[in-house]
C-alpha positions as CSV (number, residue, x, y, z in Angstrom):
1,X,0.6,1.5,-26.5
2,X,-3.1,3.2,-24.7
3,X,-4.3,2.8,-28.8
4,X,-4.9,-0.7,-28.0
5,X,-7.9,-1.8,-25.8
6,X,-6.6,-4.6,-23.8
7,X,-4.2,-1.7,-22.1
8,X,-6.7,1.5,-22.7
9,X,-10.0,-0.2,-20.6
10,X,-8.6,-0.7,-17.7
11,X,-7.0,2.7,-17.4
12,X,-10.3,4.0,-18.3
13,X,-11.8,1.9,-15.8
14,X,-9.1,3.1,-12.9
15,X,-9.4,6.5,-14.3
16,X,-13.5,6.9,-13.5
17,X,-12.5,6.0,-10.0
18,X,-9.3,7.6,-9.4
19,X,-11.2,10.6,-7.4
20,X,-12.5,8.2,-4.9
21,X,-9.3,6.4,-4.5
22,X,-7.5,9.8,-3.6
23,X,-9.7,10.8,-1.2
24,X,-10.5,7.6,0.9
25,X,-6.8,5.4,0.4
26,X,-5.8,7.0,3.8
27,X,-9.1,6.1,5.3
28,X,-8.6,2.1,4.6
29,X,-5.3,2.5,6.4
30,X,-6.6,3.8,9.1
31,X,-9.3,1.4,9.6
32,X,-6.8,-1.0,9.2
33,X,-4.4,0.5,12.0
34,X,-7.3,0.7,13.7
35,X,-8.5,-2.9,13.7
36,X,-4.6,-4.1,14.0
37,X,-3.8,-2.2,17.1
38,X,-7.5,-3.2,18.6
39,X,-6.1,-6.2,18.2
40,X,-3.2,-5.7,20.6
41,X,-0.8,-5.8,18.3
42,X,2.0,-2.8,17.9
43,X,3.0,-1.2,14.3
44,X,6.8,-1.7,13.9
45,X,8.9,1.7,13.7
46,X,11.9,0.4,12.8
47,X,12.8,-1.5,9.4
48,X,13.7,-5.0,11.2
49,X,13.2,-8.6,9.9
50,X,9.4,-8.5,11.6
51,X,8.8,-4.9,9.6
52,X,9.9,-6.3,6.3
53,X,7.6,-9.5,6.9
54,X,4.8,-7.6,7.4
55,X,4.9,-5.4,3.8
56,X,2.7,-8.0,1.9
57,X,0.2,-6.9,4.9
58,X,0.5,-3.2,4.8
59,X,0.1,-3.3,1.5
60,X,-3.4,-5.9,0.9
61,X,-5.3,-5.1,3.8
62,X,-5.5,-1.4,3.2
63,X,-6.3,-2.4,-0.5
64,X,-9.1,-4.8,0.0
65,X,-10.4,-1.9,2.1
66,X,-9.7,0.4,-0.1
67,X,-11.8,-1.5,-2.7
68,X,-15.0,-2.3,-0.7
69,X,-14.8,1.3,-0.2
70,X,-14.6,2.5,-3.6
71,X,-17.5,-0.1,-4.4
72,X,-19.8,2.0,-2.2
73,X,-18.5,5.8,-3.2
74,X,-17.9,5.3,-6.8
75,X,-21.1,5.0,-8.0
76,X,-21.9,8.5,-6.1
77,X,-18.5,9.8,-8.2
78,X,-20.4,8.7,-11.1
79,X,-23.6,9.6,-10.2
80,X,-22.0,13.5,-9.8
81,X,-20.0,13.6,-12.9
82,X,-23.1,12.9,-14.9
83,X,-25.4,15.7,-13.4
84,X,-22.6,18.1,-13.8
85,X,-22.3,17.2,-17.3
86,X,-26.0,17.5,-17.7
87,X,-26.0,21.1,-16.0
88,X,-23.4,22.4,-18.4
């Protein structure tokens, strides 16, 4: 299936990014906990109706962090790969 394009760019694409994603995905959550409990509003702990209406949340808000984040830092992740190439 990866032999054809339409599939192989964008996992080429994910893949030149995929350091910075590790290391900062945690980080958008937490900003995102942060601003939510700032807010004065309380995570749910238990898996009610409320917790199961709030997954499309926890799920989107830590990602459109996570991708202004990895619009800043990836260029850096870049920016390193090719000097270490170079130095080889």
């Amino acid at each position: 299936m990866l032999r054809r394009p339409r599939l192989w760019k964008p996992l080429v694409a994910l893949n030149a990014v995929a350091i910075t994603v590790f290391l900062w995905h945690m980080t958008a959550y937490l900003i995102v906990v942060t601003i939510f409990e700032g807010l004065g509003r309380r995570l749910q702990t238990e898996p009610s109706t409320d917790w199961w209406a709030q997954r499309w949340f926890w799920l989107l808000a830590p990602l459109a962090v996570l991708v202004v984040v990895v619009a800043v830092f990836a260029p850096v992740e870049r920016m390193s790969r090719r000097s270490s190439r170079r130095s080889h």
